[in-house]
PDB file of N, H, CA, C and O in Angstrom:
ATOM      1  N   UNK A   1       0.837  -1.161   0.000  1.00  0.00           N
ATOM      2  CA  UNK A   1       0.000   0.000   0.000  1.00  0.00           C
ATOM      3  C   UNK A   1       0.892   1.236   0.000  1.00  0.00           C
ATOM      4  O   UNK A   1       1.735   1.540   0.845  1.00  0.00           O
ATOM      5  N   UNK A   2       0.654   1.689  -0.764  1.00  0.00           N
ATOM      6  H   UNK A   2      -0.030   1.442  -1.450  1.00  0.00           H
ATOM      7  CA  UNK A   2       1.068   3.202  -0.769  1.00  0.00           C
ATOM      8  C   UNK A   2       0.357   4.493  -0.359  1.00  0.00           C
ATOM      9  O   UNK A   2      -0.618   4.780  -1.054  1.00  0.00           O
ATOM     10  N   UNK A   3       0.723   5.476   0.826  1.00  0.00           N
ATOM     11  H   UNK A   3       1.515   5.242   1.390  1.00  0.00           H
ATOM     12  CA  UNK A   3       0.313   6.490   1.190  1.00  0.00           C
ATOM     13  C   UNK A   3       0.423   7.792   0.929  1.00  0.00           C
ATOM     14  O   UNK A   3       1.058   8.288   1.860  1.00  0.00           O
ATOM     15  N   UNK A   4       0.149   8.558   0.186  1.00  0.00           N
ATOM     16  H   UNK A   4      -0.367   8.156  -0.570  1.00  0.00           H
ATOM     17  CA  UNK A   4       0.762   9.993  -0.497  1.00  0.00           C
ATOM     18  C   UNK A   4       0.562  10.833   0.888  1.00  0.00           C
ATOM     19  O   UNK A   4      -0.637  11.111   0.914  1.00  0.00           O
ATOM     20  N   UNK A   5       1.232  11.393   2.119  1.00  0.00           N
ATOM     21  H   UNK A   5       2.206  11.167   2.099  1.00  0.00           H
ATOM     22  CA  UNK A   5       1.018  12.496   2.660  1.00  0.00           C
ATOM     23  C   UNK A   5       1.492  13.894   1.981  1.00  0.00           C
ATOM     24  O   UNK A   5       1.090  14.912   2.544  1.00  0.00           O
ATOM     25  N   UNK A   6       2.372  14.060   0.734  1.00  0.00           N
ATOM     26  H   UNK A   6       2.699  13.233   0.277  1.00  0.00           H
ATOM     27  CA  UNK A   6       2.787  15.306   0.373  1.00  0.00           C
ATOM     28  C   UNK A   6       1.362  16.414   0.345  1.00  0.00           C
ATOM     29  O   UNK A   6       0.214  16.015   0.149  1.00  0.00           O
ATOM     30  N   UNK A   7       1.647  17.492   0.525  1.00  0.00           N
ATOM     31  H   UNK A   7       2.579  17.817   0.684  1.00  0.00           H
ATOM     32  CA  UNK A   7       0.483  18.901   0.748  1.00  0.00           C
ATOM     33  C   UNK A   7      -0.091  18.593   1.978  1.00  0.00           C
ATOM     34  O   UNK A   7      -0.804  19.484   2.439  1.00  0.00           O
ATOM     35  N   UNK A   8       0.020  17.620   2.607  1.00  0.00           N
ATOM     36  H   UNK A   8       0.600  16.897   2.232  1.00  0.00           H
ATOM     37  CA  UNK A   8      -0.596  18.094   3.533  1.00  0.00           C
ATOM     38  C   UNK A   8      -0.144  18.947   5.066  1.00  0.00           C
ATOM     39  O   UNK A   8       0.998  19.395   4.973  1.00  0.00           O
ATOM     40  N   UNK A   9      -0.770  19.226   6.336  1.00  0.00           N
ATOM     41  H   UNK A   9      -1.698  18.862   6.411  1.00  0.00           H
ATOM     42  CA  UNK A   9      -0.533  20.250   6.963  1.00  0.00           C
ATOM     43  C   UNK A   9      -0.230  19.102   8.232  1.00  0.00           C
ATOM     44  O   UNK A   9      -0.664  17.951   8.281  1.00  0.00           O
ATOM     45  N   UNK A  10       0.688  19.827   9.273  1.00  0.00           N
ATOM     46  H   UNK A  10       1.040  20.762   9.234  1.00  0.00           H
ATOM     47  CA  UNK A  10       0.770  18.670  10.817  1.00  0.00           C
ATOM     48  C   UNK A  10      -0.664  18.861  11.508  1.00  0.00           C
ATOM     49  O   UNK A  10      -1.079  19.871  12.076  1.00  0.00           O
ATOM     50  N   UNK A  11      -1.139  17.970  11.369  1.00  0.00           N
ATOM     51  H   UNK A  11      -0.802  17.149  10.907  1.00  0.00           H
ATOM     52  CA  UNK A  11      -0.668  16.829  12.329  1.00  0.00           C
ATOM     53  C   UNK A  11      -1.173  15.341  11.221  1.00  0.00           C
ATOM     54  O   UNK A  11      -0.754  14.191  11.355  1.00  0.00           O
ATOM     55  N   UNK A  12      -1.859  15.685  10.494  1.00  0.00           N
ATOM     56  H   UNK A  12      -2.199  16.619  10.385  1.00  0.00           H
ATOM     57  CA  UNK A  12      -2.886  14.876   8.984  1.00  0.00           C
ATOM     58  C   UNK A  12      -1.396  13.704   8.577  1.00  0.00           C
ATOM     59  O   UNK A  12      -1.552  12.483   8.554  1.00  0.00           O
ATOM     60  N   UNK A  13      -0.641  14.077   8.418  1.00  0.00           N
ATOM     61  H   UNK A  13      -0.514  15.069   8.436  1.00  0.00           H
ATOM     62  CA  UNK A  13       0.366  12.888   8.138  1.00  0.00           C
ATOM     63  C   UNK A  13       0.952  12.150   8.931  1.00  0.00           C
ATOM     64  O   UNK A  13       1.475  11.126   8.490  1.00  0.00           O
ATOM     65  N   UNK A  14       1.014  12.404  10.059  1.00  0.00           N
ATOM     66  H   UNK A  14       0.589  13.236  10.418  1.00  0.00           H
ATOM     67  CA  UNK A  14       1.132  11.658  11.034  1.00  0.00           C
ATOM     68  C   UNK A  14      -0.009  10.468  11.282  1.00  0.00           C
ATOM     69  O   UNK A  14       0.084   9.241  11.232  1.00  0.00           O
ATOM     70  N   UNK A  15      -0.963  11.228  11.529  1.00  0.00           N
ATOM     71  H   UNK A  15      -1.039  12.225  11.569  1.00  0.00           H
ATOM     72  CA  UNK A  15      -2.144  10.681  11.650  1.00  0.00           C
ATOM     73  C   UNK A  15      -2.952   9.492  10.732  1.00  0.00           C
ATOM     74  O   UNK A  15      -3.731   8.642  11.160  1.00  0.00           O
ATOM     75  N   UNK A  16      -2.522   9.708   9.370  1.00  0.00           N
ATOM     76  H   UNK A  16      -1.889  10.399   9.022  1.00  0.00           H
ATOM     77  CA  UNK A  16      -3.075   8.992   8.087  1.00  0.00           C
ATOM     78  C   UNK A  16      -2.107   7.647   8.258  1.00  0.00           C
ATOM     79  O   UNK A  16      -2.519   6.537   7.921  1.00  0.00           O
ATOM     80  N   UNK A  17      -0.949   7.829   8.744  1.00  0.00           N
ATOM     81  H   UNK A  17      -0.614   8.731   9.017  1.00  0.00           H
ATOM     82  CA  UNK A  17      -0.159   6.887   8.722  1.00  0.00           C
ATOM     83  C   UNK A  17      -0.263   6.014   9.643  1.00  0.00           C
ATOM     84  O   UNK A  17      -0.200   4.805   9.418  1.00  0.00           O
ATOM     85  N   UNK A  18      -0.496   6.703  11.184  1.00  0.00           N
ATOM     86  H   UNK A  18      -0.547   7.685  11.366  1.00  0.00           H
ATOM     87  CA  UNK A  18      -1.171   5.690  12.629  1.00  0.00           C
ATOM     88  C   UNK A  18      -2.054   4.989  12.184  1.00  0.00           C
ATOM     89  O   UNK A  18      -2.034   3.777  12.403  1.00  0.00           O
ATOM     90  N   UNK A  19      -2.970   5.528  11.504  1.00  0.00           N
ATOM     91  H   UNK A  19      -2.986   6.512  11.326  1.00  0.00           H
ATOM     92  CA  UNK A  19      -4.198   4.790  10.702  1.00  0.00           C
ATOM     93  C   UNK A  19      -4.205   3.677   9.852  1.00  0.00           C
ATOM     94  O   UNK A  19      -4.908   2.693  10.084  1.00  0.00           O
ATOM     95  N   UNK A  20      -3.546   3.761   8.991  1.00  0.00           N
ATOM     96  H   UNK A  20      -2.975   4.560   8.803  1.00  0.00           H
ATOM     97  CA  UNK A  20      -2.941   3.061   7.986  1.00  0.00           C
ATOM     98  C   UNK A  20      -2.007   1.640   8.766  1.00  0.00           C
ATOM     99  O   UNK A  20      -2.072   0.518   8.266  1.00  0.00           O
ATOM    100  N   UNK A  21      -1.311   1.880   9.819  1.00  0.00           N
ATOM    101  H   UNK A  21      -1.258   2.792  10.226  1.00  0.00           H
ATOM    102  CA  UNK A  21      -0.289   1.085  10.228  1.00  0.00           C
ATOM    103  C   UNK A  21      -1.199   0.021  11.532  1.00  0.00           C
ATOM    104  O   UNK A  21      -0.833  -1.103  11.876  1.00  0.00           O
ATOM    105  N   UNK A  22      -2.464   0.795  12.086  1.00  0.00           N
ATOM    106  H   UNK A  22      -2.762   1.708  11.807  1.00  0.00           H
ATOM    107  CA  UNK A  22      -3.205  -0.282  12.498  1.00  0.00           C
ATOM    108  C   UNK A  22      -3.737  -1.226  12.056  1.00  0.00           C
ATOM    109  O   UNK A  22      -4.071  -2.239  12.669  1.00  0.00           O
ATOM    110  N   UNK A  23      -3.888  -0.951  10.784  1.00  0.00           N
ATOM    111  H   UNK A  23      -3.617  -0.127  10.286  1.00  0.00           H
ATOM    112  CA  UNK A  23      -4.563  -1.795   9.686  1.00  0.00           C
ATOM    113  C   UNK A  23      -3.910  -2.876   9.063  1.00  0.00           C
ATOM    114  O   UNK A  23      -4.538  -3.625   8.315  1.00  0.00           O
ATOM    115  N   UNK A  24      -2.131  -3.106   9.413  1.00  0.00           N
ATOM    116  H   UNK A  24      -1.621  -2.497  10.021  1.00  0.00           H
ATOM    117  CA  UNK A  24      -1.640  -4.001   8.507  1.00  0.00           C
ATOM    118  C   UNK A  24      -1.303  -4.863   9.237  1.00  0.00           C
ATOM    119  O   UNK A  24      -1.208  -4.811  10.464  1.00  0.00           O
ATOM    120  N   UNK A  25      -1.016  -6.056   8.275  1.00  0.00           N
ATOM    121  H   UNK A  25      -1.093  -6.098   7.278  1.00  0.00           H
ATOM    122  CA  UNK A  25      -0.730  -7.210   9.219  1.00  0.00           C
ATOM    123  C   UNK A  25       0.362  -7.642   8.953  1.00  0.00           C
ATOM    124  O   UNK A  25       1.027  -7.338   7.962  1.00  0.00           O
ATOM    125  N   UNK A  26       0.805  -8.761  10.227  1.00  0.00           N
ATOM    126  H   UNK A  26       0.265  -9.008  11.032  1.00  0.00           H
ATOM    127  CA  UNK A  26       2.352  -9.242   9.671  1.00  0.00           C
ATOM    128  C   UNK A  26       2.680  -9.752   8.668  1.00  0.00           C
ATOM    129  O   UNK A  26       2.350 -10.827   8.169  1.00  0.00           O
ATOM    130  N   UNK A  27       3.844  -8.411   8.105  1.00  0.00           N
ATOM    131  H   UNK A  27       4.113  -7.537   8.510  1.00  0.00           H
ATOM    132  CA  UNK A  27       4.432  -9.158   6.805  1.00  0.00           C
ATOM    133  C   UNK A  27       4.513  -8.247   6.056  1.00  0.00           C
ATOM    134  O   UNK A  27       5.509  -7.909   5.417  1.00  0.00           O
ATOM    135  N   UNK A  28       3.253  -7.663   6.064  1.00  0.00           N
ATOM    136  H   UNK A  28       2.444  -7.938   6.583  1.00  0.00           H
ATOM    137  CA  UNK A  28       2.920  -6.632   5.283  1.00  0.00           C
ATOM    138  C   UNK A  28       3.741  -5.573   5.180  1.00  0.00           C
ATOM    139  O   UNK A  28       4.583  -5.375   6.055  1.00  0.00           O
ATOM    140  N   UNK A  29       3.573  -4.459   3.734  1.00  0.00           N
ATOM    141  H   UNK A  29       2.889  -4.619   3.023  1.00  0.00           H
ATOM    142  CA  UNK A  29       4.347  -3.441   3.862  1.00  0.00           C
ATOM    143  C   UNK A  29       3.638  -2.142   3.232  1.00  0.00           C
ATOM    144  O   UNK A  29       2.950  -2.132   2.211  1.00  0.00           O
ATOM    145  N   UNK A  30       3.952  -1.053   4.054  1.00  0.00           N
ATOM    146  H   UNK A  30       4.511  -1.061   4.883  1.00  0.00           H
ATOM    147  CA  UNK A  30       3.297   0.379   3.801  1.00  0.00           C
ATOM    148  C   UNK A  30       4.324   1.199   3.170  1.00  0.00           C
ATOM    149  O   UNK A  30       5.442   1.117   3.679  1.00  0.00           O
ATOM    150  N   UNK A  31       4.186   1.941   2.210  1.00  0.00           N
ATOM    151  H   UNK A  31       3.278   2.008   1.796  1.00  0.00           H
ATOM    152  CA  UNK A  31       4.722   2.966   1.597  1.00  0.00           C
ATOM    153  C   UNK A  31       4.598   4.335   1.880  1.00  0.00           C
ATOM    154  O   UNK A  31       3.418   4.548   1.605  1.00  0.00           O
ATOM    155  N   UNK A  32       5.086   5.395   2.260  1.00  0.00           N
ATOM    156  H   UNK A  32       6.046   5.222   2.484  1.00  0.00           H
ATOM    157  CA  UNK A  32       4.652   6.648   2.611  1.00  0.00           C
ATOM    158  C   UNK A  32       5.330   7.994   2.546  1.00  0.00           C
ATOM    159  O   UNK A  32       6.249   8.403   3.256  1.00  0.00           O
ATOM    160  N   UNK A  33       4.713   8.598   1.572  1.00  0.00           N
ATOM    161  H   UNK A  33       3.966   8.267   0.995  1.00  0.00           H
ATOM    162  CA  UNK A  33       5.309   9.440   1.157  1.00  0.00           C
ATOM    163  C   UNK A  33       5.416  10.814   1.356  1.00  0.00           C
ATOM    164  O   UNK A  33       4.534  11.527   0.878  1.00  0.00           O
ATOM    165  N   UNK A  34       6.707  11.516   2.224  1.00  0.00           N
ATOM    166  H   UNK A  34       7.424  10.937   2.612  1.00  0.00           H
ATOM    167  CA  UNK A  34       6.029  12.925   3.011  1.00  0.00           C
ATOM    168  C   UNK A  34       6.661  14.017   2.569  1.00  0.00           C
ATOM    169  O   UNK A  34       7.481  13.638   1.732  1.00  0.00           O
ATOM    170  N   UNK A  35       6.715  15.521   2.740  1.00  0.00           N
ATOM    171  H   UNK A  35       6.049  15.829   3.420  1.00  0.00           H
ATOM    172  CA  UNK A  35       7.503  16.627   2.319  1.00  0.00           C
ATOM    173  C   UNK A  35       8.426  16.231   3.063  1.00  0.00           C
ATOM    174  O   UNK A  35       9.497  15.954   2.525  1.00  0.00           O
ATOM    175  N   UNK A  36       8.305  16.110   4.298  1.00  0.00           N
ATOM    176  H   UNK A  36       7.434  16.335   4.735  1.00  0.00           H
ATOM    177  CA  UNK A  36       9.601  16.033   5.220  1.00  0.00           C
ATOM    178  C   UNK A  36       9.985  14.676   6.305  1.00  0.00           C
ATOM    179  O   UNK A  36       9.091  13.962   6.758  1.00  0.00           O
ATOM    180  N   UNK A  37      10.712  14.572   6.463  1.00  0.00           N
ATOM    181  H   UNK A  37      11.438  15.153   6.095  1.00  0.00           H
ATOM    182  CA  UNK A  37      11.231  13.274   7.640  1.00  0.00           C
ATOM    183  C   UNK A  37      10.479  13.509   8.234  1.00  0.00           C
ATOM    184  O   UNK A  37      10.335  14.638   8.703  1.00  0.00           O
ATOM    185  N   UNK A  38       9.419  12.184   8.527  1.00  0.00           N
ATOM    186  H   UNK A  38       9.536  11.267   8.146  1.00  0.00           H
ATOM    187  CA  UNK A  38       8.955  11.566   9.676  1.00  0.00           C
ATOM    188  C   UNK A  38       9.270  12.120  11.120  1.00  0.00           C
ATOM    189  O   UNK A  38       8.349  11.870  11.897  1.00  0.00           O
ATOM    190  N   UNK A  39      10.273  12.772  11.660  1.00  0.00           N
ATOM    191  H   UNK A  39      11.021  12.975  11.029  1.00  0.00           H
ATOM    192  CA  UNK A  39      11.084  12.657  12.815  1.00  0.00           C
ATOM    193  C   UNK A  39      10.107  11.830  13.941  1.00  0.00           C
ATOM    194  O   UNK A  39      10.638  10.788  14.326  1.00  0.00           O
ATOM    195  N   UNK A  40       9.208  12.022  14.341  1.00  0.00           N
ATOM    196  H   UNK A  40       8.777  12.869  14.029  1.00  0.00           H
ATOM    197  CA  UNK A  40       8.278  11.677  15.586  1.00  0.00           C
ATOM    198  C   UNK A  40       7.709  10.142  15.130  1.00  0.00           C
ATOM    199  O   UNK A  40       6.981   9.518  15.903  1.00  0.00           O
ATOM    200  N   UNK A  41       8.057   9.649  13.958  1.00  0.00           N
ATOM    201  H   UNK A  41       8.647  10.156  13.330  1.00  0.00           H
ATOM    202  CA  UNK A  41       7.175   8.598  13.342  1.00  0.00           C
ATOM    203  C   UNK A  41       8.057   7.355  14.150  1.00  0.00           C
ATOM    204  O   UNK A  41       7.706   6.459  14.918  1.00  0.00           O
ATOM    205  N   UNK A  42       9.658   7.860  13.456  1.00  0.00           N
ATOM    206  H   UNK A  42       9.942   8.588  12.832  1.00  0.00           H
ATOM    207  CA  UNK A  42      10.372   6.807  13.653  1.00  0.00           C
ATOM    208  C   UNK A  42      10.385   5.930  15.002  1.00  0.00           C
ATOM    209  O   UNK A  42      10.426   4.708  15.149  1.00  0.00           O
ATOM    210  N   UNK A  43      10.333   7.040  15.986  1.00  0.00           N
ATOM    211  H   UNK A  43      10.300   8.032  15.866  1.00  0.00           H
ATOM    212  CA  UNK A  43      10.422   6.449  17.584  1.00  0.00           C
ATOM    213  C   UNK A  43       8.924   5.354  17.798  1.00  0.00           C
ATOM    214  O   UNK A  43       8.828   4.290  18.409  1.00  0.00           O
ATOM    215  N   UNK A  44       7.903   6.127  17.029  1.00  0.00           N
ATOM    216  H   UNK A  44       7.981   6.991  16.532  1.00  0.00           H
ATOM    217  CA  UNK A  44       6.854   4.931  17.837  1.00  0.00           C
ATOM    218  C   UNK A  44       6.969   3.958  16.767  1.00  0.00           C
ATOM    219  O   UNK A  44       6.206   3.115  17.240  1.00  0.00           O
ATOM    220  N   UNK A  45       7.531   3.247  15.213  1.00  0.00           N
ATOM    221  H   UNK A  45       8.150   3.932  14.829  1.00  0.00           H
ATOM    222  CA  UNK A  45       7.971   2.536  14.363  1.00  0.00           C
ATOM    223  C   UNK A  45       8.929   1.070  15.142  1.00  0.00           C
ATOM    224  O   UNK A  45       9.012  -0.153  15.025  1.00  0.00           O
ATOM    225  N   UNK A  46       9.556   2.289  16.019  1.00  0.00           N
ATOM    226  H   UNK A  46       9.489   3.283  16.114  1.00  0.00           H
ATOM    227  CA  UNK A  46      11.325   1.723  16.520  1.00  0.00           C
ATOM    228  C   UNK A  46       9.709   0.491  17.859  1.00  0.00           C
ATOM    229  O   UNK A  46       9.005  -0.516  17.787  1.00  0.00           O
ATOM    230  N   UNK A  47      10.075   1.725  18.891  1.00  0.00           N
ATOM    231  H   UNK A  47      10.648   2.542  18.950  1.00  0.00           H
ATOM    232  CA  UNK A  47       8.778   0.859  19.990  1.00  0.00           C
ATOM    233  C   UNK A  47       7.814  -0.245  19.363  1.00  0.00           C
ATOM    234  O   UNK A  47       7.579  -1.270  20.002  1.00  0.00           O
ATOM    235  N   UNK A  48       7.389  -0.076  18.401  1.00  0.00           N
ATOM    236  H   UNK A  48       7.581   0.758  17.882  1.00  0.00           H
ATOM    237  CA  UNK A  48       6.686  -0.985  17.874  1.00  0.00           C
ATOM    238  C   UNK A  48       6.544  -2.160  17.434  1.00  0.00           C
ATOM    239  O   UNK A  48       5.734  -3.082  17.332  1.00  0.00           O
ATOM    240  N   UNK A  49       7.729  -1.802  17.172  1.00  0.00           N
ATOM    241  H   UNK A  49       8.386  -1.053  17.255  1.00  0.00           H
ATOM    242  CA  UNK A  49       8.515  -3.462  16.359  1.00  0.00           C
ATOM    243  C   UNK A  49       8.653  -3.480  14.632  1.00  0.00           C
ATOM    244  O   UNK A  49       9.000  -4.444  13.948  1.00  0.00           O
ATOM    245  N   UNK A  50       8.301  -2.222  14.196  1.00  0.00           N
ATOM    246  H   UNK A  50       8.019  -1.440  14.751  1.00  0.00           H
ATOM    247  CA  UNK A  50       8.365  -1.939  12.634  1.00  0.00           C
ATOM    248  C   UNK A  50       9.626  -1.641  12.075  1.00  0.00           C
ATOM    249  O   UNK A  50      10.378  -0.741  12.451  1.00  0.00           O
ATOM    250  N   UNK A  51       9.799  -2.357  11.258  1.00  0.00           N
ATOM    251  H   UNK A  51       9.189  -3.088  10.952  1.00  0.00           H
ATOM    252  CA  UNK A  51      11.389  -2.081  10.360  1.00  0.00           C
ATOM    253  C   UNK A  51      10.822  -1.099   9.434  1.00  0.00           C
ATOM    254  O   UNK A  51       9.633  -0.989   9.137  1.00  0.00           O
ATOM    255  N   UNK A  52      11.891  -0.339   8.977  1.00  0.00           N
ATOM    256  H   UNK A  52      12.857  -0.429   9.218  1.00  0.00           H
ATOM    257  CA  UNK A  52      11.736   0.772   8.676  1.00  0.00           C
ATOM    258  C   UNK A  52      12.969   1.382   7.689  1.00  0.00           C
ATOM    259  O   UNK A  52      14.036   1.325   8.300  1.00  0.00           O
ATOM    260  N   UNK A  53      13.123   1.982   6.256  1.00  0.00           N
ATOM    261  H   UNK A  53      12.256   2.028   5.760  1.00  0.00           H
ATOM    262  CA  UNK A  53      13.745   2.470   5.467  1.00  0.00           C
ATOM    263  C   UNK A  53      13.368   4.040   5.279  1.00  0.00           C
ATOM    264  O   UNK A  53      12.229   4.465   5.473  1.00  0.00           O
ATOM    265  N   UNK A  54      14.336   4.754   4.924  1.00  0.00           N
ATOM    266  H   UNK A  54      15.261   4.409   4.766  1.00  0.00           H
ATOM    267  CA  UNK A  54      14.252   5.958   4.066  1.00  0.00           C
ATOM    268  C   UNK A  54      14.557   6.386   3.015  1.00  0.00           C
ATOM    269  O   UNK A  54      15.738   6.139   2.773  1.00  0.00           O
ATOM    270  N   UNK A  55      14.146   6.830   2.382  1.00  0.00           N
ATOM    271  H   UNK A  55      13.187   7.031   2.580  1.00  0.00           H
ATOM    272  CA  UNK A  55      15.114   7.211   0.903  1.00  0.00           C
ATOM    273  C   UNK A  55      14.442   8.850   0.677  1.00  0.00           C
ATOM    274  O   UNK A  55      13.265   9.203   0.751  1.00  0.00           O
ATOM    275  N   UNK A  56      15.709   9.685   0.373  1.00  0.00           N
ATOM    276  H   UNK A  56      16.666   9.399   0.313  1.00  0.00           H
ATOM    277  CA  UNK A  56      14.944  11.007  -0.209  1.00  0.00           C
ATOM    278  C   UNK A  56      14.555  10.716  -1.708  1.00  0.00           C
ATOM    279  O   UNK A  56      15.128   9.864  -2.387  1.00  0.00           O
ATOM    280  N   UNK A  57      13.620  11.433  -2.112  1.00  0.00           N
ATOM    281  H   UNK A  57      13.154  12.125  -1.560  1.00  0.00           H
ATOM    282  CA  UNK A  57      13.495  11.193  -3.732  1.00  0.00           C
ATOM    283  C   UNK A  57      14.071  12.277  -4.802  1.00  0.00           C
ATOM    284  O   UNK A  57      14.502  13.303  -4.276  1.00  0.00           O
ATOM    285  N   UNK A  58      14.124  12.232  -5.790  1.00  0.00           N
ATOM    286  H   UNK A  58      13.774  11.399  -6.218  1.00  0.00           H
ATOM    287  CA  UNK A  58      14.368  13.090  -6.756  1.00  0.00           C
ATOM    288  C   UNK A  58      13.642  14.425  -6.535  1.00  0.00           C
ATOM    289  O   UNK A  58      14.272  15.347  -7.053  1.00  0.00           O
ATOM    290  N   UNK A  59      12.747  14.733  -6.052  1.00  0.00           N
ATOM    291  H   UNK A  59      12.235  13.984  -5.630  1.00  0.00           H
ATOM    292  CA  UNK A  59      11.931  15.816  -5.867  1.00  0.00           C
ATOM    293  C   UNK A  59      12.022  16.575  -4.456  1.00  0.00           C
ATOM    294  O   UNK A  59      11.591  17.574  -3.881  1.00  0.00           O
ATOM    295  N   UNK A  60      12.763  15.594  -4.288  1.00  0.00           N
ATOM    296  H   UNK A  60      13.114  14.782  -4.756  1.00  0.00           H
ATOM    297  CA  UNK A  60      12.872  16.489  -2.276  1.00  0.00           C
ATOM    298  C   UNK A  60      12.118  15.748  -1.113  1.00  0.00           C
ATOM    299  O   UNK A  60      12.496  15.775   0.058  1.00  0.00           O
ATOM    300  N   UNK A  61      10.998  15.078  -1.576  1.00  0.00           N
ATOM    301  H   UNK A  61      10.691  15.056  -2.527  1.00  0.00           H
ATOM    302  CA  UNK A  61      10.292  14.532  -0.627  1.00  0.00           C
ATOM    303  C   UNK A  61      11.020  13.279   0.222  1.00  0.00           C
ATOM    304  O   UNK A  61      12.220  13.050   0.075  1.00  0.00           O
ATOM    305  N   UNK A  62      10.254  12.567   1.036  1.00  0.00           N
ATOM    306  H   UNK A  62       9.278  12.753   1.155  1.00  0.00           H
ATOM    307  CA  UNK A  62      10.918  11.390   1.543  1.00  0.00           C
ATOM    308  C   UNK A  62       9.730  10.296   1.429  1.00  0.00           C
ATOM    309  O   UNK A  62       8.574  10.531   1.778  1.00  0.00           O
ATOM    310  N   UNK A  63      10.200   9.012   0.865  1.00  0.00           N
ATOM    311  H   UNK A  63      11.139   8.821   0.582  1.00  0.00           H
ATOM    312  CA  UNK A  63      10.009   7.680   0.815  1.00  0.00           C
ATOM    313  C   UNK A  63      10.201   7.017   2.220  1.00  0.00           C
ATOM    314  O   UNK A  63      11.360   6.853   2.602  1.00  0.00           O
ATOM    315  N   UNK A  64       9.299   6.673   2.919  1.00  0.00           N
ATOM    316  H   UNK A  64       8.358   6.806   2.608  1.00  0.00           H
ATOM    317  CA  UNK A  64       9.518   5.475   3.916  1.00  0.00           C
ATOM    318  C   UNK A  64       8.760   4.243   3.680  1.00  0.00           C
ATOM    319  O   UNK A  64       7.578   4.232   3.337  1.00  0.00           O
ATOM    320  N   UNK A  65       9.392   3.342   3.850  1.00  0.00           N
ATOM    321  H   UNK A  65      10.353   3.351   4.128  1.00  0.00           H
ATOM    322  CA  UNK A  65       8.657   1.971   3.803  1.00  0.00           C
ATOM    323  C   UNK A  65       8.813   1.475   5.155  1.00  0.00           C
ATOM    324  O   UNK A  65       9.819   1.639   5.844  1.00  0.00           O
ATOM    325  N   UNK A  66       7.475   0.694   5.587  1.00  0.00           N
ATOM    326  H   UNK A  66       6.658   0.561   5.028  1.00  0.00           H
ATOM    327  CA  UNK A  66       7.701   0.122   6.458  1.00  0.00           C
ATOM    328  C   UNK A  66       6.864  -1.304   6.809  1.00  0.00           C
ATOM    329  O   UNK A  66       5.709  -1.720   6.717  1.00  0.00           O
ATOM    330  N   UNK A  67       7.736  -1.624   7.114  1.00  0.00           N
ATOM    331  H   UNK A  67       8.674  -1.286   7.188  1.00  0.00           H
ATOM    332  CA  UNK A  67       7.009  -3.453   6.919  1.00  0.00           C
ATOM    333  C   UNK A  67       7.025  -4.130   8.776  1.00  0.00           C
ATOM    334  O   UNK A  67       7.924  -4.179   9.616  1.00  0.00           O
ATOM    335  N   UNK A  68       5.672  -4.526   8.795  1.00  0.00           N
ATOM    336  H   UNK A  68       4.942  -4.487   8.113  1.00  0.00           H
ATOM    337  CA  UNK A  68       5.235  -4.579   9.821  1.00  0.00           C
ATOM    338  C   UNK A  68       5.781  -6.232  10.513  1.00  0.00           C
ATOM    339  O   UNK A  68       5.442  -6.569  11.647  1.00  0.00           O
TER     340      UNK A  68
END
């Protein structure tokens, strides 16, 4: 699954993504795409037990995947 947060405003990307990440199951993997680093995402990811990548993209934004 892929999540587009780019345009949106704080707190909506955070939020779309908590949402999104209750929903998956083991194994699974979420895509998510933001203007800026996660910073606050990673820590409850880390607590959670979610592995977790970054990549900036060609456009500036950031790519995270995360597989549950």
């Amino acid at each position: 699954m892929i999540l587009d947060n780019r345009g949106l405003e704080p707190p909506q990307p955070m939020m779309r993504t908590l949402n999104a990440l209750e929903k998956m199951e083991s194994g699974e993997r979420l895509t998510i795409i933001n203007d800026r680093r996660p910073m606050f995402l990673y820590e409850q990811l880390e607590e959670s037990g979610y592995k977790h990548t970054t990549s900036e993209r060609e456009d500036g934004s950031f790519q995270i995947d995360i597989t549950k």
